[in-house]
C-alpha positions in Angstrom: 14.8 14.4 22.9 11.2 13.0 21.9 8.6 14.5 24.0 6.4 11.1 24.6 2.8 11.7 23.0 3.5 14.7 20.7 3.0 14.0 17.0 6.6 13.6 15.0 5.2 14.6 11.4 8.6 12.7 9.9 7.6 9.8 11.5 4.6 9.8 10.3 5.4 10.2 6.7 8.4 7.9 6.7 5.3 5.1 7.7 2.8 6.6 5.2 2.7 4.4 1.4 4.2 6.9 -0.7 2.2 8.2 -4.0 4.2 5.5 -6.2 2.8 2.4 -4.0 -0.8 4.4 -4.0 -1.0 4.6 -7.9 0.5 0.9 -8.2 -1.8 -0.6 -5.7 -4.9 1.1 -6.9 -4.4 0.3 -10.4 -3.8 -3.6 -9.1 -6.4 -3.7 -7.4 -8.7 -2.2 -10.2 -7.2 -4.7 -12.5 -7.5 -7.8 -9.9 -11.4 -6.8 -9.5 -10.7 -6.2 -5.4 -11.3 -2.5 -5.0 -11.0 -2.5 -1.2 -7.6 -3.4 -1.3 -6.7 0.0 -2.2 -6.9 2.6 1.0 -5.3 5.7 1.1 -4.1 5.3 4.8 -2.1 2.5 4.3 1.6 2.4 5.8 4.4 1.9 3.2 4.6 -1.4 4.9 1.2 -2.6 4.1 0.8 -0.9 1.1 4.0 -3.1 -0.4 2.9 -6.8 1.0 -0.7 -5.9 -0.5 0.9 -5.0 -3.8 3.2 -8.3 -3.7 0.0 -10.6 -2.8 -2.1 -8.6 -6.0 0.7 -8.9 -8.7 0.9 -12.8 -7.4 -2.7 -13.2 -7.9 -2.4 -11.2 -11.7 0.3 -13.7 -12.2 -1.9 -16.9 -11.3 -5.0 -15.6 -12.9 -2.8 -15.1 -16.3 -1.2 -18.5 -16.4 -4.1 -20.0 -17.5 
């Protein structure tokens, strides 16, 4: 049982981007001239759409 309020570390790092989705997003980021879209306290979650929306833009900038 959970005691409500107490900090659950695994939780916490099963939310947290892991070091794979850092390195990727920062180098996109870097490449796509927007350095604020990398932060190192991004949730997996948010770390992977901003990833998906930077490689789109790559994408878009390269097709022409």
């Amino acid at each position: 049982m959970q005691v409500q309020g107490k900090y659950d570390a695994k939780v916490f790092l099963m939310e947290q981007m892991t070091r794979a989705q850092g390195l990727r997003l920062k180098r996109l980021s870097e490449e796509a001239y927007q350095p604020a879209q990398y932060d190192r306290g991004l949730s997996s979650a948010e770390a992977a759409r901003r990833i998906q929306v930077l490689e789109a833009e790559i994408e878009l900038a390269n097709s022409f």
